[in-house]
N, C-alpha and C positions, 0 to 999 in steps of 0.2 A: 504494500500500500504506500503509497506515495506520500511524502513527509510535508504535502498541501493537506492533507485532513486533520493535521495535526494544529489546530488556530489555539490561540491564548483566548481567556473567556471573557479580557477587558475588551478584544477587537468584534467579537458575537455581540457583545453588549450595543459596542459603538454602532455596528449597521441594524441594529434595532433600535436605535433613537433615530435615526435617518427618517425625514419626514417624506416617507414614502409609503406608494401602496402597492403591498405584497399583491402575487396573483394567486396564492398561496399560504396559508396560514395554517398550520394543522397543531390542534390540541393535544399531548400523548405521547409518548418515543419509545411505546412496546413495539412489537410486529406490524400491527396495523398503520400505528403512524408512520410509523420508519419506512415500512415498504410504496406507502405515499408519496411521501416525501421524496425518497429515490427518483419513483415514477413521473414525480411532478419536474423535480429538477431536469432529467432527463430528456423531458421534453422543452425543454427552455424555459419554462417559468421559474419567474422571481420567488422560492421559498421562500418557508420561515416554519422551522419546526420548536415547539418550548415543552419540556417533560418537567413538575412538580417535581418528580423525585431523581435516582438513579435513572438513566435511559434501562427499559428491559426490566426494572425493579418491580413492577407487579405479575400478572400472571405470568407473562412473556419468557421467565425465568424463572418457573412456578412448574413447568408442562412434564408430561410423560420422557420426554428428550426422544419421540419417534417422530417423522415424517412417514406420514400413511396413508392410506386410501379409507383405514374404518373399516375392519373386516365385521365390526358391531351395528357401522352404519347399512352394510352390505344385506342382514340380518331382517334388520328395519323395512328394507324394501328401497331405501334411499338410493338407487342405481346412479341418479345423476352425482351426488356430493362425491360417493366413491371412485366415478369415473375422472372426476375433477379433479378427489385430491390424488389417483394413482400418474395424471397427466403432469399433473405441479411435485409429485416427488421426481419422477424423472427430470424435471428441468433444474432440480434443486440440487440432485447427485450430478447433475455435468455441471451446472454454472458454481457450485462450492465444493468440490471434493474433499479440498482442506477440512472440509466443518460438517460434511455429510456423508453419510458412510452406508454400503449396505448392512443387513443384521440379520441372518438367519434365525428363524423359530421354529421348536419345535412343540407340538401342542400335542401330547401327552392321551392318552385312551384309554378309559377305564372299563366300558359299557359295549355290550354288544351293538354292532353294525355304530359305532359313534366316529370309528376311525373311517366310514365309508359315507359319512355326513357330511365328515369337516371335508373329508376330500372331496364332494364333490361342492360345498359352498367354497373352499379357497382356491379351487378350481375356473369357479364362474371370475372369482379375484381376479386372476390369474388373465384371464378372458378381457377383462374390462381394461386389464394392462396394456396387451397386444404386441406388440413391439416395444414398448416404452416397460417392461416387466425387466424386473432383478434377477431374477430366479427361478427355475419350474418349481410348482407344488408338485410332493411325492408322495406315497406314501413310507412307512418304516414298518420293519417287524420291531418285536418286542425287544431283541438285542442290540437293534440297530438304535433306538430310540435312547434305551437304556447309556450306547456308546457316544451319543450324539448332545446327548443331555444328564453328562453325570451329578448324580445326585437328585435326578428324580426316583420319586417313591415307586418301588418296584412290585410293593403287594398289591395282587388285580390287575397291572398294568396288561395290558394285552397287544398294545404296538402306540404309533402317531404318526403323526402328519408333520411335514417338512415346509414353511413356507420361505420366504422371502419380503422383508419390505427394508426401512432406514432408521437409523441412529442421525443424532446430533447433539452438539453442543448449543442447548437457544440462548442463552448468554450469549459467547461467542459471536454467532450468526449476528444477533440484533446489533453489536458496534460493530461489526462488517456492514453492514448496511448503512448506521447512518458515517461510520467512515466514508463509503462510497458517497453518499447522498454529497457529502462536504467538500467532495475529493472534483465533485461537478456544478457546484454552485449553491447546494442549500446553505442555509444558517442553521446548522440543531445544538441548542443550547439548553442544559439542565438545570435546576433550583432554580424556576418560574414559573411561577401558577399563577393560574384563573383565576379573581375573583370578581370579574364582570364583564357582562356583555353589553355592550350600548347599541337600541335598537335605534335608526331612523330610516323612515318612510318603510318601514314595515321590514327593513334588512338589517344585518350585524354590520354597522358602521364600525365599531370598535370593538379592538379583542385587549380589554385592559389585564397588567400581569402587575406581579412584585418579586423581584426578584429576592428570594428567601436567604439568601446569604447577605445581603446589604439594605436591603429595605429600599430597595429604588422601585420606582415606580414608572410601567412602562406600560406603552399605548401605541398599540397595533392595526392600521385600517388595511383590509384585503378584501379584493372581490369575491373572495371564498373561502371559508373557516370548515375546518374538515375536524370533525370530532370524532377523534381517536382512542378515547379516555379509557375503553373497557368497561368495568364494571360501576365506573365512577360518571358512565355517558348521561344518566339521567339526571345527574346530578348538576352536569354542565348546562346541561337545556334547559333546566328550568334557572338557570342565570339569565336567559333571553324571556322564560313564562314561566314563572313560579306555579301555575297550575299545568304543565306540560302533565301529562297523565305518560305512566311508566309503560320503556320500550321493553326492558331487560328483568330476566332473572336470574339471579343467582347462583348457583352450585358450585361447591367446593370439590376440589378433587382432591384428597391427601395421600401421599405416597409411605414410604419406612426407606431405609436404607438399615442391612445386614451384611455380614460378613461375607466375602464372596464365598467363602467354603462351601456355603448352602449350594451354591448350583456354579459348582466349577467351569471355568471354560469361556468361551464367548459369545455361545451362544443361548438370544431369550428363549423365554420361555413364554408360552401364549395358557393360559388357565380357560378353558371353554366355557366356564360355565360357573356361574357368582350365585350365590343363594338369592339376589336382587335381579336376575337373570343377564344379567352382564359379562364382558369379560377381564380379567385380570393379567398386567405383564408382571414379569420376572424379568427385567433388562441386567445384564451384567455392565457397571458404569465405575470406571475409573477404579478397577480390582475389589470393588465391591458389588451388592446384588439390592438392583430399587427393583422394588415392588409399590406397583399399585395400578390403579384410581381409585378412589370412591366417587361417590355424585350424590351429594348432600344439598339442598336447597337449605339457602343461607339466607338471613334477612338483611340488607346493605352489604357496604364494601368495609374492606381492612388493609390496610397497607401488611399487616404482615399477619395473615392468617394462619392457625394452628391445625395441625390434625389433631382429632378429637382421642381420647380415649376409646371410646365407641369405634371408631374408623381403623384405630391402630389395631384392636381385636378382632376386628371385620378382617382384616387383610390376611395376620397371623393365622386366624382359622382358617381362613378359605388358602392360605399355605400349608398346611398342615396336612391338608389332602392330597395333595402333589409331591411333596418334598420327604424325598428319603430322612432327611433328620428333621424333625417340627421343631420348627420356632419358637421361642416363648418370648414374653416383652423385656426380658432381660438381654436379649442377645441384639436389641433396637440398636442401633446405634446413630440415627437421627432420623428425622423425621420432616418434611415440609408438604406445602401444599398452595394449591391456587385456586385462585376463584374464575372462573368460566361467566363470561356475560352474553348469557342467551336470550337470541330472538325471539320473545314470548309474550307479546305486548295485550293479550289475553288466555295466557296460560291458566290451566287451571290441573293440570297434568302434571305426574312425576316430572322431575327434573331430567332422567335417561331419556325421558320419550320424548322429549324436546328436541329439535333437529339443530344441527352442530353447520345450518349453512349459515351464511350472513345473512344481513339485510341493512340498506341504506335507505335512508326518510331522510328529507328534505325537508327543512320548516326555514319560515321566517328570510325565503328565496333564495337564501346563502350558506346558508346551515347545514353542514351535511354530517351525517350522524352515521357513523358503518360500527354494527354492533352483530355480535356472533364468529361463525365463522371458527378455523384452529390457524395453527403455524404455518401447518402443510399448504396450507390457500391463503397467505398472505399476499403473495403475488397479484393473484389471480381477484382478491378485495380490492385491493388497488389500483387497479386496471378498470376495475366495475365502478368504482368509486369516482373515480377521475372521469370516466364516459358519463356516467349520470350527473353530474357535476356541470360540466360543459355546454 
């Protein structure tokens, strides 16, 4: 990367008191914002990106660390989202290699005809790929499974299945991005936040900040404010209409980290099948073993959400049935998790059954709101973002 992305934070400062107007203004500097911002700079617009906190400090660096298609969204019946995000991991494995990896799984079989399920649902996966596919699915005998995934539980095992999808680091990835965004003309600067919108003639005339380290106070006019915030989106909107009625809900995913002993090797592991009817990973990460998600509906946001008690025993148990050695919470050895801000602006449904695509609303002419959606379609929101924008 080139030693232009590298600015001082008095000179970001300086071209945001610049009495000019952005063509560009985006709220946020997780995935969504950052992959904006890119897109916007890229095309010649005058950015301007501002993140509250650390860039990538909420969910963004909260996630499973897979880029994937949603073998759970495939389940759903959602064929388009899977077909999206198996398109956006292929472009993700050539245009980052450095940061995106493939990652073999093997998903484990305990039940009659269960090993001739998975294969033919990660099969149809497999389909939706096409060309742009990691890996063929296989199937495994029992020994094969057993060699391929030491340290699965061997009592009842009867054989698994072989897939293919991706690893990464989303930390990482997100200052790759807004490096690049910087590297081509944006401004993305951290500790400045929102605290108001000034309407005139029915549009966001102003996007007023302060910056959190000195108390200065700065004011931002753009022909377009892209609201990237996540879980904190409804939060921003009603800065413009205090009675904005809610886009987003909730759900927390919490994961564990164990010692990698539990499932030697490098390659995940994929759990079929969650008492919540879900599924659960075993990724091997940095010579240890994360497990999880859950999906907890949560009431508002937190900068720095906990996994529960409740979640951390959910995950251990539903390990317990896979794993040659069980886990107990003494062998934790940390714990994190994120908040997921789903499209659900009349939910009344679990938080799983909620669909994992985006959506962008438009309010107030200028306002653009892109909430849902994962990492793997970062891209591919930005791209959608910026067209309905225009």
């Amino acid at each position: 990367m080139s030693s232009a992305a590298v600015i001082e934070r008095k000179h970001l400062l300086a071209q945001l008191r610049e009495p000019i107007v952005w063509d560009v203004v985006v709220i946020g500097g997780g995935a969504t914002g950052l992959g904006i911002a890119l897109d916007a700079a890229a095309r010649g617009f005058r950015t301007a990106l501002i993140e509250a906190r650390d860039f990538a400090s909420g969910t963004s660096s909260r996630s499973t660390k897979l880029i994937h298609g949603g073998v759970r969204y495939l389940a759903q019946g959602n064929v388009k989202l899977v077909r999206e995000a198996l398109s956006e991991r292929a472009l993700l494995l050539s245009n980052a290699p450095g940061l995106v990896r493939p990652l073999k799984f093997v998903v484990p079989c305990y039940r009659p005809l269960e090993r001739e399920f998975m294969r033919v649902g990660l099969g149809i996966y497999d389909a939706l790929a096409g060309k742009r596919g990691v890996g063929d699915t296989h199937w495994l005998s029992r020994s094969e499974t057993i060699a391929q995934s030491p340290g699965v539980k061997t009592d009842g095992l009867m054989g698994g299945v072989a897939y293919w999808d991706a690893q990464f680091d989303d930390a990482r990835l997100a200052i790759a991005l807004m490096r690049t965004a910087v590297r081509i003309g944006a401004v993305a600067i951290n500790y400045v936040e929102v605290d108001r919108l000034e309407l005139t003639g029915g549009r966001v005339s102003a996007t007023v900040a302060r910056d959190t380290q000195t108390g200065e106070r700065l004011e931002l006019h753009a022909k377009v404010v892209f609201n990237a915030t996540g879980v904190w989106a409804d939060d921003l909107r009603r800065l413009a209409d205090s009675a904005a009625a809610a886009l987003t809900t909730t759900s927390r995913g919490s994961h564990i980290v164990l010692p990698g002993s539990f499932l030697p090797g490098t390659t995940g592991m994929m759990i079929p099948r969650t008492v919540d009817g879900r599924v659960l990973f075993a990724i091997p990460w940095h010579s240890r073993l994360m497990l999880g998600t859950t999906d907890i509906a949560v009431n508002g946001a937190s900068w720095e959400p906990d996994a529960s008690e409740v979640e951390i025993e959910f995950i251990l148990d539903t390990a317990r049935s896979y794993l040659q050695s069980p886990p107990c919470t003494g062998d934790v050895l940390a714990t994190f998790a994120g908040l997921r801000p789903l499209f659900s602006p009349r939910a009344a449904q679990a938080t799983k059954a909620i669909s994992r695509e985006h959506a962008i609303v438009i309010e107030h002419q200028n306002l653009v709101t892109v909430v849902g959606g994962k990492w793997t379609t970062y891209r591919k929101m930005a791209l959608d973002a910026l067209a309905q924008a225009a």
